[in-house]
N, CA and C atoms of all chains as a GROMACS GRO file, in nm:
protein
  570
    1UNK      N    1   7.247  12.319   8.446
    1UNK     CA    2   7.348  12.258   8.532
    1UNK      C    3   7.281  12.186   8.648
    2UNK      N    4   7.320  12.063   8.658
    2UNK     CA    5   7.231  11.972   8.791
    2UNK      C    6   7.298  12.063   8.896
    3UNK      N    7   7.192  12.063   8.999
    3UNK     CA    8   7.196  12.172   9.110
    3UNK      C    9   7.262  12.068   9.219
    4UNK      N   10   7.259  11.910   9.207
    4UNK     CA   11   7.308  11.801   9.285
    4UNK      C   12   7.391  11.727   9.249
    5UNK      N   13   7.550  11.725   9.243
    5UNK     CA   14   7.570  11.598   9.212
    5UNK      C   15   7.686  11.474   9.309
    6UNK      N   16   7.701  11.415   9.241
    6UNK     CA   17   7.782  11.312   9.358
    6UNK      C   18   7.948  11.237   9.275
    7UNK      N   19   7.982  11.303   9.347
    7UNK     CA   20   8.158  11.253   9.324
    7UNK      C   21   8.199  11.130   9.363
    8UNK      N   22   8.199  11.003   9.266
    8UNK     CA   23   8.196  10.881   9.352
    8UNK      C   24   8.318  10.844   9.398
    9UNK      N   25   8.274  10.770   9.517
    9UNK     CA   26   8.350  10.740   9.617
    9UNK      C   27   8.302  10.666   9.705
   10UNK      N   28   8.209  10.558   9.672
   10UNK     CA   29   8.152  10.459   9.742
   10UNK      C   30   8.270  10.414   9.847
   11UNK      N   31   8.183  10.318   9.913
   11UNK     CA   32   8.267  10.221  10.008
   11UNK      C   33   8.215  10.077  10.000
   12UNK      N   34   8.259   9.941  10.017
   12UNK     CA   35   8.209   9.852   9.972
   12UNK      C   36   8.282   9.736  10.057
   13UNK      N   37   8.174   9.616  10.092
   13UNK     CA   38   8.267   9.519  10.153
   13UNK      C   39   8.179   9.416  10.104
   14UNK      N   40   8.290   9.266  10.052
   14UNK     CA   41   8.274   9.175   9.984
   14UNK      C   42   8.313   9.021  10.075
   15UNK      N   43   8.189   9.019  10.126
   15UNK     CA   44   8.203   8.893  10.231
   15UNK      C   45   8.305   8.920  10.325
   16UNK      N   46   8.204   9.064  10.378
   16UNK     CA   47   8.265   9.130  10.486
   16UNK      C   48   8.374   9.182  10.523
   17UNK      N   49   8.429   9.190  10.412
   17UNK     CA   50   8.595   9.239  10.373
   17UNK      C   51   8.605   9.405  10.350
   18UNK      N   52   8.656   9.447  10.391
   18UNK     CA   53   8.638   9.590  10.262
   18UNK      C   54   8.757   9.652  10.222
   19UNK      N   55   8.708   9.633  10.093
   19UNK     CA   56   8.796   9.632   9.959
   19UNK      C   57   8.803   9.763   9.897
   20UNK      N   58   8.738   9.881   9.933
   20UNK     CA   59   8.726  10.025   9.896
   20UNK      C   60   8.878  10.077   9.890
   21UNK      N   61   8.950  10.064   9.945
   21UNK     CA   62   9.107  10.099   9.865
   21UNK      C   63   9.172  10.049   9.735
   22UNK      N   64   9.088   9.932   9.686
   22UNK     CA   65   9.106   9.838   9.616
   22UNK      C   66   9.015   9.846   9.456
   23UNK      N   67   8.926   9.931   9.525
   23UNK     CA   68   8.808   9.934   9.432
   23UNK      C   69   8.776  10.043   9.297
   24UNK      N   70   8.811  10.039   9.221
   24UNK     CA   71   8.797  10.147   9.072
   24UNK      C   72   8.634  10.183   9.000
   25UNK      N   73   8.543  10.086   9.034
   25UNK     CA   74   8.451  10.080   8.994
   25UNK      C   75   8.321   9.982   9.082
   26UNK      N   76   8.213  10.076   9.083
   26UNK     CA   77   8.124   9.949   9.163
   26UNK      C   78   7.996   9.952   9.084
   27UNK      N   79   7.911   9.891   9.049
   27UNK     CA   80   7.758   9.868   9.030
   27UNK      C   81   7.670   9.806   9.081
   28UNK      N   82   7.577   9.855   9.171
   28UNK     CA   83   7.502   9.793   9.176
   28UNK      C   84   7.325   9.811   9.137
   29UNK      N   85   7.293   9.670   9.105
   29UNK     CA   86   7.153   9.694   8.956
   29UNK      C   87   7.062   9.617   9.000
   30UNK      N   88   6.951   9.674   9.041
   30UNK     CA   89   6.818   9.644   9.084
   30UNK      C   90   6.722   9.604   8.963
   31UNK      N   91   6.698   9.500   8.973
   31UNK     CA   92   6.592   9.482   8.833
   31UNK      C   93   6.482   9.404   8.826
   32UNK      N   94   6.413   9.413   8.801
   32UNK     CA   95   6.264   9.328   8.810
   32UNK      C   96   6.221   9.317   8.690
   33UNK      N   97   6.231   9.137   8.628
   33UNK     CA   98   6.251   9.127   8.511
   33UNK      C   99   6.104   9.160   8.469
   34UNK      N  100   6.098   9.181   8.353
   34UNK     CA  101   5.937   9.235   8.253
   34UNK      C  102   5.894   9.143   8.254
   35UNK      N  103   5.769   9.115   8.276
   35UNK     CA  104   5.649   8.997   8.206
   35UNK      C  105   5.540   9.024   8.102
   36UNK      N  106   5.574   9.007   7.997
   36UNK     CA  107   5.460   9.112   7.882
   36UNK      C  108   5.276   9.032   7.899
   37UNK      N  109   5.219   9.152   8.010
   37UNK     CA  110   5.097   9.117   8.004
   37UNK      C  111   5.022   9.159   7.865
   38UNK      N  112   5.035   9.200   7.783
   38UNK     CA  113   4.934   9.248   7.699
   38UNK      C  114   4.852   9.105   7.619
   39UNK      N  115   4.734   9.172   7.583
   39UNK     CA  116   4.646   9.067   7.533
   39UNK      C  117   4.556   9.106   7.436
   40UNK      N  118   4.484   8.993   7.380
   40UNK     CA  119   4.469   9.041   7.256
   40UNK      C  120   4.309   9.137   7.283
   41UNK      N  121   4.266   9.250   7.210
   41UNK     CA  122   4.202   9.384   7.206
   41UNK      C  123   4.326   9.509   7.267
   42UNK      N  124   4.456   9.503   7.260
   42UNK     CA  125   4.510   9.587   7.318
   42UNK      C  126   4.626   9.602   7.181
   43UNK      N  127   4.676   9.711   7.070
   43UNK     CA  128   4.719   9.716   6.995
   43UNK      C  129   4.906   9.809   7.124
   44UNK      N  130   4.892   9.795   7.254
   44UNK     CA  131   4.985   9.881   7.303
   44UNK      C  132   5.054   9.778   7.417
   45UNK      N  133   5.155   9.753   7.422
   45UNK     CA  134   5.281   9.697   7.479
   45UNK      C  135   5.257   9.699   7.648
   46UNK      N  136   5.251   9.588   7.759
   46UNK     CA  137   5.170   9.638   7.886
   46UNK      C  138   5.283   9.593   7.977
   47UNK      N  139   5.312   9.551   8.083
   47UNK     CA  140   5.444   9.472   8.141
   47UNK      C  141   5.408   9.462   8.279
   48UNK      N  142   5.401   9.362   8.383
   48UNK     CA  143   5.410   9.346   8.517
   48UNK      C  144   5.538   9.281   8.530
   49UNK      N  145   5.571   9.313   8.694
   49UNK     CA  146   5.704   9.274   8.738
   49UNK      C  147   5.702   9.132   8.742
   50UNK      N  148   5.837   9.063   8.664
   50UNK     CA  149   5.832   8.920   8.707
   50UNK      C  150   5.945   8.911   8.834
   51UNK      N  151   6.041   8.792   8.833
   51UNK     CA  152   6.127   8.761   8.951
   51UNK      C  153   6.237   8.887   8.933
   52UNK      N  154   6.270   8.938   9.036
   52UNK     CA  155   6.408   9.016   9.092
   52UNK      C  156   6.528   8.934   8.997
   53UNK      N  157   6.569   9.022   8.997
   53UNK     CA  158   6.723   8.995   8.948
   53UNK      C  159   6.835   9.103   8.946
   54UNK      N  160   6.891   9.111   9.096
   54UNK     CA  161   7.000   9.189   9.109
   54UNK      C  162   7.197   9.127   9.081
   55UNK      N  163   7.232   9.245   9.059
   55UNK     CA  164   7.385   9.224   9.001
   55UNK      C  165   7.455   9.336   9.073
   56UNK      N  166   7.581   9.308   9.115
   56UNK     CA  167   7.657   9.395   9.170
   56UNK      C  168   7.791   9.390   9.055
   57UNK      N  169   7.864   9.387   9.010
   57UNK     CA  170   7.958   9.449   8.932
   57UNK      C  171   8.065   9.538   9.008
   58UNK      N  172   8.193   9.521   8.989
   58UNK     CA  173   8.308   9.596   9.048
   58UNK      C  174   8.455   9.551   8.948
   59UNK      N  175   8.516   9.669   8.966
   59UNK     CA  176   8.662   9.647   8.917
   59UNK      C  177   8.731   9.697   9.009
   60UNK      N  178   8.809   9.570   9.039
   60UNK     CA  179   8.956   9.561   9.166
   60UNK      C  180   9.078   9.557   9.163
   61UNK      N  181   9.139   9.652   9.158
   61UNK     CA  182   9.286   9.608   9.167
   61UNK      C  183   9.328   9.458   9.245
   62UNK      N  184   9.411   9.427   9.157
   62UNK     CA  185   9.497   9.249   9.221
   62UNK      C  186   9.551   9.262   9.288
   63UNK      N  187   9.529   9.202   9.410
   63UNK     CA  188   9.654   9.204   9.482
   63UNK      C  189   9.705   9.063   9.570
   64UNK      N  190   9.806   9.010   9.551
   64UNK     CA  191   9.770   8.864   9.624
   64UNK      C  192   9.848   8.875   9.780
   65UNK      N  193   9.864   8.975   9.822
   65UNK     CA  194   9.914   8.972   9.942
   65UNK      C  195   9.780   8.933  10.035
   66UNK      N  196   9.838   8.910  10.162
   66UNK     CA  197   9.791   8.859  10.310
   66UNK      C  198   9.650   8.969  10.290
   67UNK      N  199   9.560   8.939  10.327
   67UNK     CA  200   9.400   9.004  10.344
   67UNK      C  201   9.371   9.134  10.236
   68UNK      N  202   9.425   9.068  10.089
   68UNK     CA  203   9.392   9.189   9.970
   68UNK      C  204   9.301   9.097   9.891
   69UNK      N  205   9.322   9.139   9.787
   69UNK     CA  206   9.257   9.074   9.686
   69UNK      C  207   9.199   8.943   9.673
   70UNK      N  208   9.287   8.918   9.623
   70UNK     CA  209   9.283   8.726   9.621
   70UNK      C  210   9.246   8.661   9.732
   71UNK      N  211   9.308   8.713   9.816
   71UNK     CA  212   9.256   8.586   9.986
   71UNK      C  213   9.113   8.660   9.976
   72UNK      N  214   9.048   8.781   9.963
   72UNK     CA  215   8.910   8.803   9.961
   72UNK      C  216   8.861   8.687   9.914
   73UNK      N  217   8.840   8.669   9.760
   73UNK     CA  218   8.765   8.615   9.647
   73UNK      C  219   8.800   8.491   9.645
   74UNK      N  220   8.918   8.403   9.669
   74UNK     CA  221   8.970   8.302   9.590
   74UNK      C  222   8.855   8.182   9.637
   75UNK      N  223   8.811   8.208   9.799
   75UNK     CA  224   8.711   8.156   9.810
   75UNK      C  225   8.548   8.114   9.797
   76UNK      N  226   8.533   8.262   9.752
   76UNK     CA  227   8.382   8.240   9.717
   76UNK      C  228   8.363   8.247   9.612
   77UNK      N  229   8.427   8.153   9.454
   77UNK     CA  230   8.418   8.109   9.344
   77UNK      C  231   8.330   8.038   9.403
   78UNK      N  232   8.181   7.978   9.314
   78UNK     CA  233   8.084   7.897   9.296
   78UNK      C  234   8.005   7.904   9.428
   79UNK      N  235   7.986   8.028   9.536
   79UNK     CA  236   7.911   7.972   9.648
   79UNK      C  237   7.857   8.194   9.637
   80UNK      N  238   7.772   8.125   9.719
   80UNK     CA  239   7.669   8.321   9.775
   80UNK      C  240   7.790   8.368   9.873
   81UNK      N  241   7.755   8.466   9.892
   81UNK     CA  242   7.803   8.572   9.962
   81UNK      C  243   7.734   8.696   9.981
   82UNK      N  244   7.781   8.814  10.074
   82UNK     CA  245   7.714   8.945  10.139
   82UNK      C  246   7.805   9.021  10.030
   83UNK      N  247   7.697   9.157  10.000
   83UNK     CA  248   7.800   9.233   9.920
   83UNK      C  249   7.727   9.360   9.974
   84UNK      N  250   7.799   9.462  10.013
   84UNK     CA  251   7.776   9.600  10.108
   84UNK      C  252   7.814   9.692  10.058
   85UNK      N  253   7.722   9.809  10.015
   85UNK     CA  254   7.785   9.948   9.930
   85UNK      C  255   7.688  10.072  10.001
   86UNK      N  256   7.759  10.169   9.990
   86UNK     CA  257   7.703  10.316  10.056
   86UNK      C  258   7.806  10.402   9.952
   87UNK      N  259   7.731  10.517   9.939
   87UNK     CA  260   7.784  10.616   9.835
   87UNK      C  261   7.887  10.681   9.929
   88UNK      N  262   7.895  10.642  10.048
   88UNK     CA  263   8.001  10.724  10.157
   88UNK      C  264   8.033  10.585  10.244
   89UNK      N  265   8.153  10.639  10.296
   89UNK     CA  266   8.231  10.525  10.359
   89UNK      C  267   8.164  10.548  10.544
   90UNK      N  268   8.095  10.677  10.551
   90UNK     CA  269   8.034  10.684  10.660
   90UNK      C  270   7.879  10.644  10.705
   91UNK      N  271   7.863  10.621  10.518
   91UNK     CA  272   7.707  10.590  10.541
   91UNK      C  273   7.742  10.398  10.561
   92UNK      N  274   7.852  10.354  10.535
   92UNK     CA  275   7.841  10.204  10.560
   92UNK      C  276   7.813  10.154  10.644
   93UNK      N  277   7.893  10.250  10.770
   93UNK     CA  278   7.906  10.233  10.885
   93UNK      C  279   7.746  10.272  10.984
   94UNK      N  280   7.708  10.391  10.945
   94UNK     CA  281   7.559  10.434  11.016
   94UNK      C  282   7.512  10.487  10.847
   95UNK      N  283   7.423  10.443  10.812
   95UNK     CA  284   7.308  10.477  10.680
   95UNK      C  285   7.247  10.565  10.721
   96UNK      N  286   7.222  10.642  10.602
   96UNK     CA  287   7.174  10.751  10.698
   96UNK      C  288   7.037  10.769  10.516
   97UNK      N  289   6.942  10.861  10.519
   97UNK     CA  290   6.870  10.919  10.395
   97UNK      C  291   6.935  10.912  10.298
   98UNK      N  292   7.046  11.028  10.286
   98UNK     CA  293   7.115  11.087  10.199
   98UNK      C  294   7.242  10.984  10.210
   99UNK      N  295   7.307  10.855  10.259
   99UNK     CA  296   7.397  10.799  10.263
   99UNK      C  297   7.367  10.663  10.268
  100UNK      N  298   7.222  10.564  10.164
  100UNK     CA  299   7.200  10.449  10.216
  100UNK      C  300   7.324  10.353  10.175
  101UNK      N  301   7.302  10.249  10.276
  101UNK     CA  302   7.375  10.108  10.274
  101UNK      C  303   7.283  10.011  10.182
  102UNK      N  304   7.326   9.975  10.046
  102UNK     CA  305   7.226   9.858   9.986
  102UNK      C  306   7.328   9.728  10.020
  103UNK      N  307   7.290   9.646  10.080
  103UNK     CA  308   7.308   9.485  10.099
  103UNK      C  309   7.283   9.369   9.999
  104UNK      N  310   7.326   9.316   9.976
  104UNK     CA  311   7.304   9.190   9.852
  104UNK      C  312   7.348   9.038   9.939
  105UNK      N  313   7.221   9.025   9.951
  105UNK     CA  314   7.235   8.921  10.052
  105UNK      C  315   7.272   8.779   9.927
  106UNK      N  316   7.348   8.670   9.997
  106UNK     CA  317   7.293   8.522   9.874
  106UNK      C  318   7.318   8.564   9.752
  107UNK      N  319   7.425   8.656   9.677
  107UNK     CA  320   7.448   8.696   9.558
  107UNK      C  321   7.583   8.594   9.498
  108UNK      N  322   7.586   8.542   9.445
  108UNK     CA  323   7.654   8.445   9.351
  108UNK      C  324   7.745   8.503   9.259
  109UNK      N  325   7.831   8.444   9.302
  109UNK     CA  326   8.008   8.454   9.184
  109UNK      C  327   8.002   8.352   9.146
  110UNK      N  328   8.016   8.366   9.041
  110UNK     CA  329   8.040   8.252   8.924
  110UNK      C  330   8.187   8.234   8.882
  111UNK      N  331   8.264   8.354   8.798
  111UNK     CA  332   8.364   8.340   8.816
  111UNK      C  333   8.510   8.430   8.905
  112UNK      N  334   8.629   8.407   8.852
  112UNK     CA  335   8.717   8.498   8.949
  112UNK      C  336   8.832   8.484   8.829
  113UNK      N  337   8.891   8.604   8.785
  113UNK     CA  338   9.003   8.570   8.697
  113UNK      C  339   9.113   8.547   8.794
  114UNK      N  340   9.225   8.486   8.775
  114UNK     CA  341   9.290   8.441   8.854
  114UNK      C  342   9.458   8.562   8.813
  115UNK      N  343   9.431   8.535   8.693
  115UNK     CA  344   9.548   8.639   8.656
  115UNK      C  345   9.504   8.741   8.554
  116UNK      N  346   9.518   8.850   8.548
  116UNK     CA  347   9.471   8.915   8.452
  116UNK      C  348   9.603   9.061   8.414
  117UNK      N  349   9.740   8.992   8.371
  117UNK     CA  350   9.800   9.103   8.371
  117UNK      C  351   9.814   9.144   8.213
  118UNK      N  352   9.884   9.240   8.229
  118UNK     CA  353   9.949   9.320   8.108
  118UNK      C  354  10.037   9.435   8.148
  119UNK      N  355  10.132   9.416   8.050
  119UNK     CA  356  10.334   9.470   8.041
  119UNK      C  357  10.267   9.603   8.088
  120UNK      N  358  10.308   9.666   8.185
  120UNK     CA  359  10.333   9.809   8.205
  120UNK      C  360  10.240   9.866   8.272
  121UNK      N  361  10.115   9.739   8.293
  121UNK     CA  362   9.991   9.810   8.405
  121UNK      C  363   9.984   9.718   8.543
  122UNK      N  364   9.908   9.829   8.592
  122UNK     CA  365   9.866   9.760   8.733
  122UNK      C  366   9.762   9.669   8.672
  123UNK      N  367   9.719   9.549   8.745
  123UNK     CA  368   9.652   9.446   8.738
  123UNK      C  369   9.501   9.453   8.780
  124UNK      N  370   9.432   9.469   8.705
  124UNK     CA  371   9.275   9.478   8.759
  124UNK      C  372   9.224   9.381   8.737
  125UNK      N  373   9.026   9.321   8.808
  125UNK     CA  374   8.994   9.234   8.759
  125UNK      C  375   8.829   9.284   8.778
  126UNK      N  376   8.733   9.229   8.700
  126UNK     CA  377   8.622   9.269   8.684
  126UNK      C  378   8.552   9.150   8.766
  127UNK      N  379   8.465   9.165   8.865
  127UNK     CA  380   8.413   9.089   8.936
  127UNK      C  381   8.217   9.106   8.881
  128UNK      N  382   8.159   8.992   8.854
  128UNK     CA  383   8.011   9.006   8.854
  128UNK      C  384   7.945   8.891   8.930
  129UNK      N  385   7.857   8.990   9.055
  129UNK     CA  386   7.751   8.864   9.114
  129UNK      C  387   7.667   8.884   9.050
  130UNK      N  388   7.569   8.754   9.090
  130UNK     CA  389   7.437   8.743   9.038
  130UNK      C  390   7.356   8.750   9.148
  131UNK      N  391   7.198   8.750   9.108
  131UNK     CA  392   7.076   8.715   9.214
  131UNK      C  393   7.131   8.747   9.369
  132UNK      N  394   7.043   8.735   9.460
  132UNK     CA  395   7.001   8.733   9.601
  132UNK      C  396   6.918   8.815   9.631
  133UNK      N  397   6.929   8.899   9.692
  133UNK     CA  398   6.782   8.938   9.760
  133UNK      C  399   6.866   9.102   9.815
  134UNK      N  400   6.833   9.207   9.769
  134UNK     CA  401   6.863   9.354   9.831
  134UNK      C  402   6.764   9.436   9.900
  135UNK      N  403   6.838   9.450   9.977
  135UNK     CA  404   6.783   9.560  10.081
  135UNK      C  405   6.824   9.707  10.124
  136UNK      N  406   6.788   9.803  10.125
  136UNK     CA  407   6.859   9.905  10.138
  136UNK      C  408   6.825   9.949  10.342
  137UNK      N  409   6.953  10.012  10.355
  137UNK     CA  410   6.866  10.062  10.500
  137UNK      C  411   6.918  10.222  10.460
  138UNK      N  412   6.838  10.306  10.567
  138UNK     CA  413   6.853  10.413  10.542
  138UNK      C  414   6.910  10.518  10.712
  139UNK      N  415   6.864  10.419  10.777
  139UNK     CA  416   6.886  10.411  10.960
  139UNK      C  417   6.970  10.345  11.014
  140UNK      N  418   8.488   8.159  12.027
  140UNK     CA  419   8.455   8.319  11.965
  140UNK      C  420   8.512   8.324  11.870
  141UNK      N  421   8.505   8.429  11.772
  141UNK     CA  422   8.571   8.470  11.633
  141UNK      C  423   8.584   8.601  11.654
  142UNK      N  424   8.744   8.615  11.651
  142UNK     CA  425   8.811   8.753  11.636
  142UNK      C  426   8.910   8.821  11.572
  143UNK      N  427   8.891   8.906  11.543
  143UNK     CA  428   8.894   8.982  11.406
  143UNK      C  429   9.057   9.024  11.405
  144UNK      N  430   9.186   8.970  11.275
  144UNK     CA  431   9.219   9.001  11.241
  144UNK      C  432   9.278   9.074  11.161
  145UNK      N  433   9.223   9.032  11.049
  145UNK     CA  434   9.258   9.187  10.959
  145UNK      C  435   9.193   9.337  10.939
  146UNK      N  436   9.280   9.433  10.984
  146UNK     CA  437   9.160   9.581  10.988
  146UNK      C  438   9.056   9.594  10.877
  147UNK      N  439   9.082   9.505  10.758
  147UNK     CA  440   8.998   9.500  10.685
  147UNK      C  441   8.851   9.453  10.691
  148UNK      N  442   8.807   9.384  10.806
  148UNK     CA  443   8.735   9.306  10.839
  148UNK      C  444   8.656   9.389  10.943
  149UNK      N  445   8.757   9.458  11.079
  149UNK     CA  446   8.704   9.543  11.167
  149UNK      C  447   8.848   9.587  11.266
  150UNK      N  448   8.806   9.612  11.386
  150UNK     CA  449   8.908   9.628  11.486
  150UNK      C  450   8.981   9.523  11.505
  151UNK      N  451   9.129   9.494  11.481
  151UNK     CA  452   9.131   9.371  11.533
  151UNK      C  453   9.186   9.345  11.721
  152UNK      N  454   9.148   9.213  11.706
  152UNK     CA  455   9.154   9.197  11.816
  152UNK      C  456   8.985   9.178  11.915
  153UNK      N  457   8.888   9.239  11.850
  153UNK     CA  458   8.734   9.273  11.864
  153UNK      C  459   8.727   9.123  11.804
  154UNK      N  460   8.542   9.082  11.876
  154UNK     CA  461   8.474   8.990  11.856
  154UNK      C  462   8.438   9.024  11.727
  155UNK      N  463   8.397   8.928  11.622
  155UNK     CA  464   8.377   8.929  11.508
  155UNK      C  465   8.246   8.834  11.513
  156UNK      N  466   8.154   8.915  11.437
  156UNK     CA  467   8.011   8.864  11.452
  156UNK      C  468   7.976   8.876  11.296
  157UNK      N  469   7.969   8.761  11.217
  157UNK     CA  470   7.972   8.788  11.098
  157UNK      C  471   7.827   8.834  11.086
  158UNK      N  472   7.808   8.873  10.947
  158UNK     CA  473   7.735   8.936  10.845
  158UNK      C  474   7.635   8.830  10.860
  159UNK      N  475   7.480   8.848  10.822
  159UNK     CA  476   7.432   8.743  10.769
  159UNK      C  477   7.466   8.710  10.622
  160UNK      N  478   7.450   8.538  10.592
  160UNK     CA  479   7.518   8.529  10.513
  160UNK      C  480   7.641   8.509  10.421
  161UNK      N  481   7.703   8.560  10.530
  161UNK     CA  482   7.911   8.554  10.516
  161UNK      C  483   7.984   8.439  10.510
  162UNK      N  484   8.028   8.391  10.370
  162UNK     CA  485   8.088   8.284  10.405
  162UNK      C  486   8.229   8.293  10.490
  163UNK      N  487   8.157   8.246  10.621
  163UNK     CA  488   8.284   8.273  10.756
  163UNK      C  489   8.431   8.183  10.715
  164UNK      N  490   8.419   8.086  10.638
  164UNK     CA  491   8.494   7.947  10.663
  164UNK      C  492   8.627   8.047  10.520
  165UNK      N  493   8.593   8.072  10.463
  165UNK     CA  494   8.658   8.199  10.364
  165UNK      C  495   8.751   8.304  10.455
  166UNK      N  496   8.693   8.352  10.516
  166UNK     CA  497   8.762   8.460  10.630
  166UNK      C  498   8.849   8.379  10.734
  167UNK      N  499   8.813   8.255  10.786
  167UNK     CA  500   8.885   8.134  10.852
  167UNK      C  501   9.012   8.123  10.771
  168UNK      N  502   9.024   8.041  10.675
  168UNK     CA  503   9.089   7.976  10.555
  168UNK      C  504   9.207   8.064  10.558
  169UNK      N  505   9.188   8.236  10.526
  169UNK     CA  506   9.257   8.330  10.446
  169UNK      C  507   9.323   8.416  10.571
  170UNK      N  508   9.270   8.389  10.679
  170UNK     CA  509   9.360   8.439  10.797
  170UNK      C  510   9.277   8.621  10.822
  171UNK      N  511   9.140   8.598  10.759
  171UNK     CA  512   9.109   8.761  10.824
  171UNK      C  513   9.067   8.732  10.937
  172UNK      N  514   8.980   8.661  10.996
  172UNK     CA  515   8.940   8.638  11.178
  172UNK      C  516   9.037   8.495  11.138
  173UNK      N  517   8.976   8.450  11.323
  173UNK     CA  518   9.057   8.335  11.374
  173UNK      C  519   8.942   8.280  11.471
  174UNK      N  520   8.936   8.152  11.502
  174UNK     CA  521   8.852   8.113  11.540
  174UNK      C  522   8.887   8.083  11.718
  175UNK      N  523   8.873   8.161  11.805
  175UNK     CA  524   8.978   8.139  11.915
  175UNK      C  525   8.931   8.005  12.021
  176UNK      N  526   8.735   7.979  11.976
  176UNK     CA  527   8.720   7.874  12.054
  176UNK      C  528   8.818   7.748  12.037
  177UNK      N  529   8.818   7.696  11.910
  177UNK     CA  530   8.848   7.599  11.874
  177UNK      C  531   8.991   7.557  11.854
  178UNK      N  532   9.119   7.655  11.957
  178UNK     CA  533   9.238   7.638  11.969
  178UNK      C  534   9.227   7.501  12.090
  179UNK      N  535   9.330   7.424  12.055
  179UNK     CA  536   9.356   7.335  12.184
  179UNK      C  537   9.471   7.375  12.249
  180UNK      N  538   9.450   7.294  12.348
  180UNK     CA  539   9.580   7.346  12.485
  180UNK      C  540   9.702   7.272  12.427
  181UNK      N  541   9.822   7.316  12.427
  181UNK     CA  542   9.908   7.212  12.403
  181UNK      C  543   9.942   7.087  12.552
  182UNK      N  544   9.877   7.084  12.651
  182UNK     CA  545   9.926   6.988  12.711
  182UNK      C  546   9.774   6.919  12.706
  183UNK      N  547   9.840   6.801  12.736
  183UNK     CA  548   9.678   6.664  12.674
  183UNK      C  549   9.689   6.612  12.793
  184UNK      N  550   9.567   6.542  12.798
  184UNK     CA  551   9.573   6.435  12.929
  184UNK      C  552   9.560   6.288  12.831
  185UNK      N  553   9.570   6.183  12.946
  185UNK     CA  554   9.530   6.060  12.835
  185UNK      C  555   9.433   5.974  12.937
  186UNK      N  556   9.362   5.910  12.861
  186UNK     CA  557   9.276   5.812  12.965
  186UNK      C  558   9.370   5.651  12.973
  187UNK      N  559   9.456   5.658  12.939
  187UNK     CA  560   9.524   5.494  12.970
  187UNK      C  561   9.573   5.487  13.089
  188UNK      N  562   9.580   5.436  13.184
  188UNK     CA  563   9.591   5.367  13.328
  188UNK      C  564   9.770   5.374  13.298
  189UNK      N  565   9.828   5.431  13.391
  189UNK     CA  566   9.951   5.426  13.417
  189UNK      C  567  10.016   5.353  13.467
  190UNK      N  568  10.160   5.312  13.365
  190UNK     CA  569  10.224   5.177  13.461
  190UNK      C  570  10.274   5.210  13.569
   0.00000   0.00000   0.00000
């Protein structure tokens, strides 16, 4: 039995908005793409880091009222933006070790569904940035 | 100055110091801050010489 675990409940703000009442799902993915160094006398698979490539990922409830959903996003189709997550809504505010704030600075939306319903449900929408540059603080 | 309307954003009514990065003109547009420098007075002066 893990002796640690964590009940999620991030907190999150999306071009400085925060959308954590709003929010069902968050990801965010640190990655440093592979560069296959291996060469020839080496029969075994070798890899150095090439360029960064981070993604944040979220699913949002719709909402098109006054400072929900839609007035968030409708604007930053095709341009960067700040994207802000802490595993606690207190670490957003002061980061702490055990509560960091990762930042996604210059991270890119590509798209935004505009409607995404169906008979008998609440309305969600799957949001994915691309690239920029992350930082975590921990202070 | 830029100050903060929607609690979503921060206190409102508080100076709003965006994020680095933040597209501000988004938060403008959608009514979460307001931009309070750039209100004009409603009374104008005019430079034309009076009859």
């Amino acid at each position: 039995m893990a002796t640690s675990t964590y009940l999620s409940n991030p907190a999150l703000t999306i071009n400085a908005v925060n959308l954590s009442d709003q929010c069902t799902s968050a990801t965010i993915t640190s990655v440093s793409q592979a560069q296959n160094s291996s060469a020839f006398g080496s029969t075994d698979s070798f890899f150095v880091t090439g360029m960064t490539m981070h993604t944040f990922e979220c699913e949002l409830f719709m909402s098109y009222a006054a400072s929900e959903t839609y007035a968030t996003l409708a604007a930053l189709v095709g341009t960067q933006t700040t994207i802000t997550i802490s595993p606690t809504a207190a670490g957003l505010a002061t980061p702490t070790a055990t509560a960091p704030k990762f930042t996604l600075t210059n991270t890119y939306l590509e798209s935004l569904p505009l409607i995404n319903a169906t008979l008998g449900e609440l309305s969600s929408i799957t949001l994915s940035f691309q690239g920029g540059t992350l930082t975590t603080a921990t202070s | 100055m830029i100050k903060i309307i929607s609690p979503r954003v921060g206190v409102p009514g508080e100076e709003f110091t965006p994020p680095e990065y933040t597209n501000l003109q988004a938060l403008l547009d959608y009514g979460f801050v307001e931009d309070t420098g750039t209100k004009k007075s409603a009374k104008t002066t005019s430079d034309e010489p009076k009859d």
